[in-house]
N, C-alpha and C positions, 0 to 999 in steps of 0.2 A: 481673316482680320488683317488689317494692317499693320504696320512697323512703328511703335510712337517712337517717336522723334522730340529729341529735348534740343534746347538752343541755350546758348550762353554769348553775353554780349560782351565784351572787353571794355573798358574806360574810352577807346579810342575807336571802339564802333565796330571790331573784327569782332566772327564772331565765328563758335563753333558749335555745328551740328551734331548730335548724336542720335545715331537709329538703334536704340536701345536690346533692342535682344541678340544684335551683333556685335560683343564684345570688342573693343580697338578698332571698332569703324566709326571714323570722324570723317565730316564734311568742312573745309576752312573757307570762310571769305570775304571781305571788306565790308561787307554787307549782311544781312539776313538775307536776302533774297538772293544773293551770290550764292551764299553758305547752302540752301535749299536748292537753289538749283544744279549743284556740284553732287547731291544725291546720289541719283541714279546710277552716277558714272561711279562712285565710290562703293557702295551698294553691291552692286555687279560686282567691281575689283573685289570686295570681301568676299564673295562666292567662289570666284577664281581664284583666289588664295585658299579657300578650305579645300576645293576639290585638289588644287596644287600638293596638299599636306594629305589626300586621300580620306579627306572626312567631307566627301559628298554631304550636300541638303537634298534629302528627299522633294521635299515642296516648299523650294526658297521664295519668300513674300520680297516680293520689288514693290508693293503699291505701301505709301505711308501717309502717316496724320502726326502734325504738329501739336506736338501739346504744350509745351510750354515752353514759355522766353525768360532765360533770369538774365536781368542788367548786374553789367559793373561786375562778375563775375567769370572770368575765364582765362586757362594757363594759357596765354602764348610767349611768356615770358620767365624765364627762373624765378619764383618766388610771385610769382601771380598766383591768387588762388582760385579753387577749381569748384564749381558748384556744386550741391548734392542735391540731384535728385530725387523725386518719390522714389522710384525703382531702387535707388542706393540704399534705403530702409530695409531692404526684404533682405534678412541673412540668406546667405546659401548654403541647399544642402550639401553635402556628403558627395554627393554625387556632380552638385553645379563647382564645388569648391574644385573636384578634380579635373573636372572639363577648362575651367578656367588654367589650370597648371600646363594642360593639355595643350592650349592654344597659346599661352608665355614660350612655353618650349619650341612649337611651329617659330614664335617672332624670334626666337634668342636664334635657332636655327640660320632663317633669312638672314639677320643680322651678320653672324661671321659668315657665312657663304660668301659674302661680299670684301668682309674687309680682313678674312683670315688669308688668303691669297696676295696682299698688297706688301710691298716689300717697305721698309719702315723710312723711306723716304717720301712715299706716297699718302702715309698716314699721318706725317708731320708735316705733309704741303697745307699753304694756305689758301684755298679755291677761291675764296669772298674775302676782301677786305672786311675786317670787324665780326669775322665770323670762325665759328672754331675750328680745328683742324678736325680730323676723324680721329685720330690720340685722342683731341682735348673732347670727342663727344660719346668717345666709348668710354673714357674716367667720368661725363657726365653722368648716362646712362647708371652707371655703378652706383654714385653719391646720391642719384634720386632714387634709386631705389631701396637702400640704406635710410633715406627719409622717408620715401612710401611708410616701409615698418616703424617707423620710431612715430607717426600719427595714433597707431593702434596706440602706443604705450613704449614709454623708454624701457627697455630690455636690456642684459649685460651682456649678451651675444653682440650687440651693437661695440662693442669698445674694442674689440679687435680688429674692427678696422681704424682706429686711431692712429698706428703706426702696423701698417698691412706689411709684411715681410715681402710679396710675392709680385711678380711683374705682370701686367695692366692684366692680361689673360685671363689669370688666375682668380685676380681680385673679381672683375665681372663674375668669373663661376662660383668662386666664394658668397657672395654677398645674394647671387639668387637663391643658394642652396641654404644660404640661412634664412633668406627668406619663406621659401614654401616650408623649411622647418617648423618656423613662427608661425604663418598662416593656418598649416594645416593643425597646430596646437590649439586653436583658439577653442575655446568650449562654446555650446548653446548661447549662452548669456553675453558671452564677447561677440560673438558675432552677431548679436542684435544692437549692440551697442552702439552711440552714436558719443565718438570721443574729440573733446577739444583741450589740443596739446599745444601748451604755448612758447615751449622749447621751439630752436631753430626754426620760425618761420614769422614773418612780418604779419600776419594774420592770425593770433591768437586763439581768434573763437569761428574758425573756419570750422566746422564740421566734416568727421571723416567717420565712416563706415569700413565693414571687413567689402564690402560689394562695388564699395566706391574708390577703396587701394585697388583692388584687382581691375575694376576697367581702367585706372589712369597707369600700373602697368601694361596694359598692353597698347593703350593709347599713346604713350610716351616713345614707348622700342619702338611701333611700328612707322610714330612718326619720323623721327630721328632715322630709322632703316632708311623709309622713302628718301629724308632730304642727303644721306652717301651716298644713294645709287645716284640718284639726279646728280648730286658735285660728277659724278665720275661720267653718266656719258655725256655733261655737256663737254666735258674735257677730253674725251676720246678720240 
């Protein structure tokens, strides 16, 4: 079979591919047929990252089919909202909720491998004009994730980080650890659920699912990983 493949178009025309049974593999491009054609090569790279992490695919499917286009929905921007797919309907079991944990862990991995090594003047340089430092994008990283959870439902676990005691480090390991807490709690009925929370976010009645936090976790780490490494060897 092939790979379905969903597409989300932005207001402004970019748009983002997803090859659905690949969790955190996105395809970006100014276009749809940019975004489609960036595929393969993304595709491939999620394979060399699973085998990188020693979780080999026996029989990894490269051949895919588009199934559907949603307009006017897709995050390239903080507080854009994010579509939900059919696939985002389907709770996961027991066993997909772990595998998901499994592969956040691989990104969180990636993630400081790169920027646990940098001495804290290289984390407060500005690479881009009007673009965040790697400080300002691992406290991002943390605050979205912090929201990921608070879509399921406002939680009282959430309020300690209101005034976080702990330096940037910590706060990242805190806020995942209370995350897969919350996740892995959610019973049968939650996680079929499809909840619109109208706290903190410009989009009220965005729908979110337990299937559709967990792929925009690892599509958010993996993206933001990708765009430090690239700041760093254009600068090397």
């Amino acid at each position: 079979m092939k790979l379905p493949v969903y597409a989300e178009v932005h207001s402004d025309g970019r748009v983002m591919a997803h090859p659905y049974p690949l969790p955190g593999c996105i395809s970006r491009g100014g276009s749809l047929e940019e975004a489609l054609t960036g595929l393969a090569e993304q595709i491939e790279g999620y394979y060399r990252w699973l085998d990188q992490h020693q979780w080999p695919v026996a029989d990894p499917q490269r051949e895919w089919e588009l199934i559907e286009v949603r307009q006017e929905e897709a995050p390239f921007q903080s507080g854009d909202a994010a579509a939900l797919f059919p696939p985002d309907m389907i709770p996961p079991s027991d066993w997909e909720l772990e595998n998901y944990f499994r592969l956040m862990a691989f990104s969180r991995r990636d993630l400081l491998a790169i920027v646990d090594p940098l001495p804290e003047e290289k984390r407060k340089k500005v690479y881009k004009e009007g673009k965040r430092t790697i400080e300002e994008i691992l406290w991002h990283i943390a605050h979205a994730e912090e929201w990921y959870v608070s879509r399921l439902g406002i939680i009282p676990a959430l309020k300690q980080f209101d005034s976080f005691p702990g330096e940037q480090r910590e706060y990242l390991s805190a806020v995942r650890e209370m995350a897969i807490v919350r996740l892995r709690s959610l019973q049968p009925l939650e996680r079929a659920t499809v909840y619109r929370i109208p706290e903190f976010t410009d989009h009220p009645d965005e729908p979110w699912t337990l299937r559709k936090t967990l792929r925009r976790f690892l599509e958010h780490e993996r993206e933001h990983t990708g765009n430090i490494a690239h700041f760093l060897q254009e600068r090397a």
